[in-house]
Every structure is written in C-alpha cells, then in structure tokens.
Chimera marker file (.cmm) of the C-alpha trace (Angstrom):
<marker_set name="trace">
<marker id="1" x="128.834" y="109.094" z="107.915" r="1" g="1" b="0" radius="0.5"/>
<marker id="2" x="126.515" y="111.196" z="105.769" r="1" g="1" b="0" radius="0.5"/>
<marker id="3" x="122.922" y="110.482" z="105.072" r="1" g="1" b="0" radius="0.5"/>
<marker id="4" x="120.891" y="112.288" z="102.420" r="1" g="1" b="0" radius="0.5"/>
<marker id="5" x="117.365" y="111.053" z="100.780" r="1" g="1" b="0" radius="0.5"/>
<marker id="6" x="117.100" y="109.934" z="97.171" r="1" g="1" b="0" radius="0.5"/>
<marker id="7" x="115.724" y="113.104" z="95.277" r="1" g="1" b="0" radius="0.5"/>
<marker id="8" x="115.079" y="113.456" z="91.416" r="1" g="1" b="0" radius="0.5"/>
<marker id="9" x="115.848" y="117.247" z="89.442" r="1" g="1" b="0" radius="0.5"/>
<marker id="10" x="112.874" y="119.240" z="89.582" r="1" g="1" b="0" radius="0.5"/>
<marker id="11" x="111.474" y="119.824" z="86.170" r="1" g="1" b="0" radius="0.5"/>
<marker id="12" x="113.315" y="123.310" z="85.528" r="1" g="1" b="0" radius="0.5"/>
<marker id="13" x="116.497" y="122.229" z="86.469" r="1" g="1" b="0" radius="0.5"/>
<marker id="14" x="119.096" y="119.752" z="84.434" r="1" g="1" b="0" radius="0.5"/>
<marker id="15" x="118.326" y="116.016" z="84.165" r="1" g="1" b="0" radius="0.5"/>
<marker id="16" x="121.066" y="114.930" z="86.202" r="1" g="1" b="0" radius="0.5"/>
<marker id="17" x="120.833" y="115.538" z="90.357" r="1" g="1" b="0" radius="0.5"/>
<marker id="18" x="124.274" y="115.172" z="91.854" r="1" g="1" b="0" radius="0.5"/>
<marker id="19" x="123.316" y="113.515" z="95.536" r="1" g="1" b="0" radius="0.5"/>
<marker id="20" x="127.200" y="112.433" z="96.422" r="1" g="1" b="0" radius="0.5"/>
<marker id="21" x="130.474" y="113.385" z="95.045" r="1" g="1" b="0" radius="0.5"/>
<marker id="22" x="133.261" y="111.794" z="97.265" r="1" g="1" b="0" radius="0.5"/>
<marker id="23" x="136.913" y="112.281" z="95.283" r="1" g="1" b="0" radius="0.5"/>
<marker id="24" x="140.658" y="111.915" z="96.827" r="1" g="1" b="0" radius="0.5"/>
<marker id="25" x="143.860" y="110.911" z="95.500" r="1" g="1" b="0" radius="0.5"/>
<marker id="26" x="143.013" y="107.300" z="95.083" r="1" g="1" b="0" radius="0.5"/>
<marker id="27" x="139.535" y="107.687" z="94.124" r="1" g="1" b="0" radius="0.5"/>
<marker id="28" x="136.760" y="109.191" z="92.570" r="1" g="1" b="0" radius="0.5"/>
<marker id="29" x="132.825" y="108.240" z="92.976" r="1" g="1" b="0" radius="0.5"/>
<marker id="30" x="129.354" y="110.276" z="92.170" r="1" g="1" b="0" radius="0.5"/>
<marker id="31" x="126.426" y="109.066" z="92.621" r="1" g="1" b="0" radius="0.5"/>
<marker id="32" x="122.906" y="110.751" z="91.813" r="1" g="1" b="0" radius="0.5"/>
<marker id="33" x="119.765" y="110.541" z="90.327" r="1" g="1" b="0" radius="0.5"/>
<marker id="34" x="118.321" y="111.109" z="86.264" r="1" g="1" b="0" radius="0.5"/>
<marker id="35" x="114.979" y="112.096" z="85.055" r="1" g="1" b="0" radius="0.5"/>
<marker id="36" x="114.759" y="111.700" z="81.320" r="1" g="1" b="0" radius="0.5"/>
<marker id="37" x="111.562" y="112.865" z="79.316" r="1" g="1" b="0" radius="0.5"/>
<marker id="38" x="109.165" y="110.455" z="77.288" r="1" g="1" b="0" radius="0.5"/>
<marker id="39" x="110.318" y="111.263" z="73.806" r="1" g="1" b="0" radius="0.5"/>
<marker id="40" x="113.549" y="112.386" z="74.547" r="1" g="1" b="0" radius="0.5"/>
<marker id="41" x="117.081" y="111.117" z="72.749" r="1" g="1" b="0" radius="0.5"/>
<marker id="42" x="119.851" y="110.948" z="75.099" r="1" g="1" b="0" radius="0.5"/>
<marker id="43" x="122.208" y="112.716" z="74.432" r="1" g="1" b="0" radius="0.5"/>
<marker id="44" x="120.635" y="114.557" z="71.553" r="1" g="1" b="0" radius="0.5"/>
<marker id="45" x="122.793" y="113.928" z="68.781" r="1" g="1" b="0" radius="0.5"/>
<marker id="46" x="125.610" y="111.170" z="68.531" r="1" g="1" b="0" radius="0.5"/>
<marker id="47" x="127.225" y="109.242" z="71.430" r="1" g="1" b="0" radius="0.5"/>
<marker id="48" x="128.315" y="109.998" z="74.608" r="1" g="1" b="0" radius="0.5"/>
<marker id="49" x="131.156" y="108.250" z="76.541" r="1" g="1" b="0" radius="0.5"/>
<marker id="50" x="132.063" y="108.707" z="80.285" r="1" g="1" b="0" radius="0.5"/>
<marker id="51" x="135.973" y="108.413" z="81.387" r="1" g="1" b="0" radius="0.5"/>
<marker id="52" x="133.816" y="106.409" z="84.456" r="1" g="1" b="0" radius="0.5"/>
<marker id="53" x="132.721" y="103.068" z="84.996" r="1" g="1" b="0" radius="0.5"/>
<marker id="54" x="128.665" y="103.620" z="85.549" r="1" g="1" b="0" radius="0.5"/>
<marker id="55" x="126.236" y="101.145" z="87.623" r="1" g="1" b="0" radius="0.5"/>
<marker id="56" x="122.650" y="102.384" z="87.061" r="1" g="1" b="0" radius="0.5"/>
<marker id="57" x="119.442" y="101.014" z="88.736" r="1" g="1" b="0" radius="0.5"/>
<marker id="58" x="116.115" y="102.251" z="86.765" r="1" g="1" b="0" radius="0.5"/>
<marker id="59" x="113.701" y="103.124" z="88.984" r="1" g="1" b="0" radius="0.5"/>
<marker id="60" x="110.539" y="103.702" z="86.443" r="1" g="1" b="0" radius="0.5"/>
<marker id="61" x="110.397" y="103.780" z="82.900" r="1" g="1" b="0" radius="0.5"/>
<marker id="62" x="111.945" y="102.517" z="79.500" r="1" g="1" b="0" radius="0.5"/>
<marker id="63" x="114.853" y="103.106" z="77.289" r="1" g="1" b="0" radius="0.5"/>
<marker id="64" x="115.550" y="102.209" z="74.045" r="1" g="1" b="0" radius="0.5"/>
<marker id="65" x="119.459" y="101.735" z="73.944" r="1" g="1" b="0" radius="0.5"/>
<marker id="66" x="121.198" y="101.818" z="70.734" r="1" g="1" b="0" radius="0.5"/>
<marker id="67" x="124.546" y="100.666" z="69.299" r="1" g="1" b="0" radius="0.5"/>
<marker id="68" x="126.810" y="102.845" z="67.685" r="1" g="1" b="0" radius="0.5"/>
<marker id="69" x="125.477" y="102.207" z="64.113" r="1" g="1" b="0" radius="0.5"/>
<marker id="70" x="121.989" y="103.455" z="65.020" r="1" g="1" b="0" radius="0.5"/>
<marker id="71" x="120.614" y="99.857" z="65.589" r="1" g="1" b="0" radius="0.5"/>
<marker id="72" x="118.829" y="98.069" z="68.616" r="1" g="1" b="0" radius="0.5"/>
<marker id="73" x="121.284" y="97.484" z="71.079" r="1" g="1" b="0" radius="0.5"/>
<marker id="74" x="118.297" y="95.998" z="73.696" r="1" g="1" b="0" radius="0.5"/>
<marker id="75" x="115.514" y="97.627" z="75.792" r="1" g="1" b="0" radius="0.5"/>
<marker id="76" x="116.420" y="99.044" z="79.800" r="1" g="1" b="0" radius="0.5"/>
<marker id="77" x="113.634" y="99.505" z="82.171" r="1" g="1" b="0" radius="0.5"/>
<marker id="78" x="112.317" y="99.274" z="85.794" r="1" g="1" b="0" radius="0.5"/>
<marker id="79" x="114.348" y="96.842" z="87.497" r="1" g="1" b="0" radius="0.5"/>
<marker id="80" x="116.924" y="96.885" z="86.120" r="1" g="1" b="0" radius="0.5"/>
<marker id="81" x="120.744" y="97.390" z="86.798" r="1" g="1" b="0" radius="0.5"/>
<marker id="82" x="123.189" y="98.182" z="84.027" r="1" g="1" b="0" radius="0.5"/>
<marker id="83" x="126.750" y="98.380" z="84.133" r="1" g="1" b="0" radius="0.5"/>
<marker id="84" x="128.413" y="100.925" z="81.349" r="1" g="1" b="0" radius="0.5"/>
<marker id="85" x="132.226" y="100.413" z="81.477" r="1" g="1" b="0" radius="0.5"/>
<marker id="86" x="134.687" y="103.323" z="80.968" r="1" g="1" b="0" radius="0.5"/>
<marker id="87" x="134.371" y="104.800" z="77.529" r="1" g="1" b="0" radius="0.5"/>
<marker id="88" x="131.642" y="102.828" z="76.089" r="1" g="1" b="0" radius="0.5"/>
<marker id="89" x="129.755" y="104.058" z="73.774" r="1" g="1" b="0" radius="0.5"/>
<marker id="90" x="125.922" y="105.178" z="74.864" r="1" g="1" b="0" radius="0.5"/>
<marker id="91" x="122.828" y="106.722" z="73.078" r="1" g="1" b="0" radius="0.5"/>
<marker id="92" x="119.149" y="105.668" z="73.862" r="1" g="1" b="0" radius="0.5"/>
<marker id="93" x="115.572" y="106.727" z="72.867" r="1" g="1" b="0" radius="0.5"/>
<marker id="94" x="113.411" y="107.321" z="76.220" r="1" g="1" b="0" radius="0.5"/>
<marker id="95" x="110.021" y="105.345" z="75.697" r="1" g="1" b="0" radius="0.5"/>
<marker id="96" x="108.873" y="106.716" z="78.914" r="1" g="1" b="0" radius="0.5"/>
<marker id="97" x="109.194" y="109.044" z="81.276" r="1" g="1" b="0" radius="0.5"/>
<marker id="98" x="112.636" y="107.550" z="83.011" r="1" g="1" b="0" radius="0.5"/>
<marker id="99" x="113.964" y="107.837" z="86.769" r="1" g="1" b="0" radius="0.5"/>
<marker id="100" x="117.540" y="106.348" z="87.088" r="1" g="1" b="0" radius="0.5"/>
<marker id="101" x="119.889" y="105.983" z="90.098" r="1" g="1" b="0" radius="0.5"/>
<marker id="102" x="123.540" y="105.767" z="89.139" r="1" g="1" b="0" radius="0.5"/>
<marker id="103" x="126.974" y="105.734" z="90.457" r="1" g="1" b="0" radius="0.5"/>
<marker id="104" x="129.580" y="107.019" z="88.250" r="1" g="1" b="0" radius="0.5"/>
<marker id="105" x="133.120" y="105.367" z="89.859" r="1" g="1" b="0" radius="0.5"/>
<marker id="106" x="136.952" y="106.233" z="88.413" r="1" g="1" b="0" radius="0.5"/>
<link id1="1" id2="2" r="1" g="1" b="0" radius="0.2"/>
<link id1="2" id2="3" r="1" g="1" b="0" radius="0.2"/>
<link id1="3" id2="4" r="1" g="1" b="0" radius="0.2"/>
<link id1="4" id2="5" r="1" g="1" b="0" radius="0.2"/>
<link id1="5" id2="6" r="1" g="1" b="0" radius="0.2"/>
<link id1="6" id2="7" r="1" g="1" b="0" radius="0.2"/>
<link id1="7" id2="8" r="1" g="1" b="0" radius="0.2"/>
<link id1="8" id2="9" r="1" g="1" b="0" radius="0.2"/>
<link id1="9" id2="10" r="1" g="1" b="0" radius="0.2"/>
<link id1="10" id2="11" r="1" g="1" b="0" radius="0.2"/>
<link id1="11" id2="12" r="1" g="1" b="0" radius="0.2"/>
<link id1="12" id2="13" r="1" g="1" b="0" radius="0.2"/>
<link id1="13" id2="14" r="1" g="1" b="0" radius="0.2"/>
<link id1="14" id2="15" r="1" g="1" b="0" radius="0.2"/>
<link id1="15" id2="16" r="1" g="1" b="0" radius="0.2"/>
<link id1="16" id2="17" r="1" g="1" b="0" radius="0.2"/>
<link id1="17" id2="18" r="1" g="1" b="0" radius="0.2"/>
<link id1="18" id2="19" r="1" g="1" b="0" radius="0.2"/>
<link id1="19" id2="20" r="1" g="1" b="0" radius="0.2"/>
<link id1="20" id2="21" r="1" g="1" b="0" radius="0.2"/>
<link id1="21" id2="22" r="1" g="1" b="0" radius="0.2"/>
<link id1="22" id2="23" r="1" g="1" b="0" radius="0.2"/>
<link id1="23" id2="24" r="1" g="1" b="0" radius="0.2"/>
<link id1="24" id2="25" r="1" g="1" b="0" radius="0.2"/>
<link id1="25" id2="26" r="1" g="1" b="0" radius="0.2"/>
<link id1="26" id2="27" r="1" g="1" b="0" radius="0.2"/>
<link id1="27" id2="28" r="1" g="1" b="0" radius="0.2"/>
<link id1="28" id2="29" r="1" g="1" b="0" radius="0.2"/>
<link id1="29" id2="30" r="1" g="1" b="0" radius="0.2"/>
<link id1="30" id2="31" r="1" g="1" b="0" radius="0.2"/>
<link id1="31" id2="32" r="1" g="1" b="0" radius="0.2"/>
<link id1="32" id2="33" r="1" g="1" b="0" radius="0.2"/>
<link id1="33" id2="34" r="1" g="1" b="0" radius="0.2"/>
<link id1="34" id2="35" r="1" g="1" b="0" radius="0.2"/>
<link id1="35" id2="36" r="1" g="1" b="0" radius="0.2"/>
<link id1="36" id2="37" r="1" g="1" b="0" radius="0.2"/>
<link id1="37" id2="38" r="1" g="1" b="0" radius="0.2"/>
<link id1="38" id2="39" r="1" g="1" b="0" radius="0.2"/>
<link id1="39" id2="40" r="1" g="1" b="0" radius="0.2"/>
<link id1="40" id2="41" r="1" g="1" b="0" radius="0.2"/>
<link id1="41" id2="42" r="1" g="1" b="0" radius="0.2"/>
<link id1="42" id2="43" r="1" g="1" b="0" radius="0.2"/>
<link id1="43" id2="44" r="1" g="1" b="0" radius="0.2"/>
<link id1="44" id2="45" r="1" g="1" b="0" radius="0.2"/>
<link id1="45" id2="46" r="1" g="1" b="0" radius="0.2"/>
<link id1="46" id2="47" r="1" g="1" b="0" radius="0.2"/>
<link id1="47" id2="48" r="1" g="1" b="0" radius="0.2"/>
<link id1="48" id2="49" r="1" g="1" b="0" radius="0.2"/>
<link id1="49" id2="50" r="1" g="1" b="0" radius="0.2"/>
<link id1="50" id2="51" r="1" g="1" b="0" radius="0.2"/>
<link id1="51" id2="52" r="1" g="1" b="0" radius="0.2"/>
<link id1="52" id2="53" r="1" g="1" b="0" radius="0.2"/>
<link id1="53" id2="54" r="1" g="1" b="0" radius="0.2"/>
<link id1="54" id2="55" r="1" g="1" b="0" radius="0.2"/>
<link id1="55" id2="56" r="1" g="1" b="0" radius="0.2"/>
<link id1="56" id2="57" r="1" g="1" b="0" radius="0.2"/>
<link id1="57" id2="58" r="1" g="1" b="0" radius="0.2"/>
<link id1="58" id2="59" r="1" g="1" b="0" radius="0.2"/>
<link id1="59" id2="60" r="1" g="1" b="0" radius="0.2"/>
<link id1="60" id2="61" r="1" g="1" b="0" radius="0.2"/>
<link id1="61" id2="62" r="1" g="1" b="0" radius="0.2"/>
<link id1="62" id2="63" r="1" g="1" b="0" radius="0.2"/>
<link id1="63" id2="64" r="1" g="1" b="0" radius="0.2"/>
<link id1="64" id2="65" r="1" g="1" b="0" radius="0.2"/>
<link id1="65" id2="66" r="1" g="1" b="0" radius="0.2"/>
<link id1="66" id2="67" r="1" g="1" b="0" radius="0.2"/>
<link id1="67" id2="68" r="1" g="1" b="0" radius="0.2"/>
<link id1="68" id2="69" r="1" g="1" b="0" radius="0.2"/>
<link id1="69" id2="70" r="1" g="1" b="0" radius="0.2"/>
<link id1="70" id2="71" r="1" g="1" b="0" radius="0.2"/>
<link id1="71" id2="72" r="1" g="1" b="0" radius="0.2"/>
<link id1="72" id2="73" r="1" g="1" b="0" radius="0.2"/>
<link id1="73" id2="74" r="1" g="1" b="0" radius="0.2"/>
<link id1="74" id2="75" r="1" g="1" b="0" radius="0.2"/>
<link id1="75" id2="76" r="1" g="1" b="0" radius="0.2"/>
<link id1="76" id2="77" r="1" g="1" b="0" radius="0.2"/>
<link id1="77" id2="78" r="1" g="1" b="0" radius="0.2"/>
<link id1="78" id2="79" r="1" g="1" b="0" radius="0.2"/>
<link id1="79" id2="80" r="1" g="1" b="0" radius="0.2"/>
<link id1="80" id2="81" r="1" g="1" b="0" radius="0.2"/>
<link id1="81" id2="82" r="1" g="1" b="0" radius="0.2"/>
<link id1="82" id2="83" r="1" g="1" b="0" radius="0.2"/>
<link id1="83" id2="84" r="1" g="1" b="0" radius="0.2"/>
<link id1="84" id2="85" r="1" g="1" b="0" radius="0.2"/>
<link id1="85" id2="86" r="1" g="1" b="0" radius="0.2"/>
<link id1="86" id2="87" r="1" g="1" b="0" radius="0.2"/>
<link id1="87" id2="88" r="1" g="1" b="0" radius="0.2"/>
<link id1="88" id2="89" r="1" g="1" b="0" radius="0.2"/>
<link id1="89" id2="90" r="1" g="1" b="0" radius="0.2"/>
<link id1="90" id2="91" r="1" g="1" b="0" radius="0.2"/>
<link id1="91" id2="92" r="1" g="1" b="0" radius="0.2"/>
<link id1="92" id2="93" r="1" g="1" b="0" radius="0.2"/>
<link id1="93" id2="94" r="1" g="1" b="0" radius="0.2"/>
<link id1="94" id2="95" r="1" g="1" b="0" radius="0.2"/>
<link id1="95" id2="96" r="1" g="1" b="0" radius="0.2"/>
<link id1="96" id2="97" r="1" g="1" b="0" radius="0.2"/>
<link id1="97" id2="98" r="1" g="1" b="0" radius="0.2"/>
<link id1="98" id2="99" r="1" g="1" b="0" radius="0.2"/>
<link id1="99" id2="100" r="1" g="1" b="0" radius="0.2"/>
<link id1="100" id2="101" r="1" g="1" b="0" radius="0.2"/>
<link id1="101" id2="102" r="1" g="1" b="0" radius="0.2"/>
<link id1="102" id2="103" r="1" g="1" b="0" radius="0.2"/>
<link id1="103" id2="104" r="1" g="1" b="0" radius="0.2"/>
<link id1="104" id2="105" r="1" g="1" b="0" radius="0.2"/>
<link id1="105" id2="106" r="1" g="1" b="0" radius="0.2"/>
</marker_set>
C-alpha cells in the first residue's frame, strides 16, 4: 500500500499534478489533481481527446463545457463527477478558478 495526500500544482508549475501512475501489462491508471485559471480555455485552441477513459470529481469552481461545434454542451462545477469516455471530444471555458481530481484509466 501507498499513501500520499491530495496536493494541487503550485502556481509556477503545469496545471496538471500527477499524484499516482500505476501501469503493467494489463493495465494502466493515473490519477492526479488540476488547477485551471478563471478565464482560461482548456485546451487553448480546438479539442482535446484522451486514448483514456477519465472520472473527474470538481472540487471548487465552474466550467463551461462545450460541444464540438462551439456550442453549450452544459455547465461542470463543485460536486460534481464526470465521466469522459475514451476519445471524446473535450473543450471548456473556466468560469472560475477550478480544482479537479481525476483518474485517467486504459
């Protein structure tokens, strides 16, 4: 067993804090935390898609989530848990400064 405390990136280093990485032949699972600016587009330009599945808890904040056409896809925030599958399309607008929690599984 390994224990570790939930820690967000500092504010000079990358958005995304890698807390676990466990991977084997059968198997591969990260989990970590986010901090995304107020104001921010994520990612900057386009869409991003992971080749994981994602479950995400928001901790604080609000994102705007938005389909691939550039339209309203629905609002994310505290207290909630999303799951992303495998490829899917993602883009949001950050309506406030945003602390995630997320497992990224393959």
């Amino acid at each position: 067993m390994e224990l570790k405390k939930i820690t967000y990136p500092l504010q000079n280093e990358y958005y995304n804090k890698s807390i676990f990485h466990i991977k084997n032949e059968k198997l591969e699972i990260q989990f970590g935390t986010v901090f995304l600016k107020k104001g921010t587009r994520i990612p900057e330009n386009g869409f991003t898609k992971h080749d994981s599945h994602e479950i995400s808890i928001i901790q604080k904040g609000k994102i705007e989530m938005l389909h691939e056409d550039g339209s309203l896809k629905r609002y994310i925030q505290r207290g909630d848990v999303i799951y992303i599958e495998a490829l899917e399309a993602q883009a949001g607008n950050v309506i406030e400064d945003t602390s995630i929690i997320y497992t990224l599984i393959k």
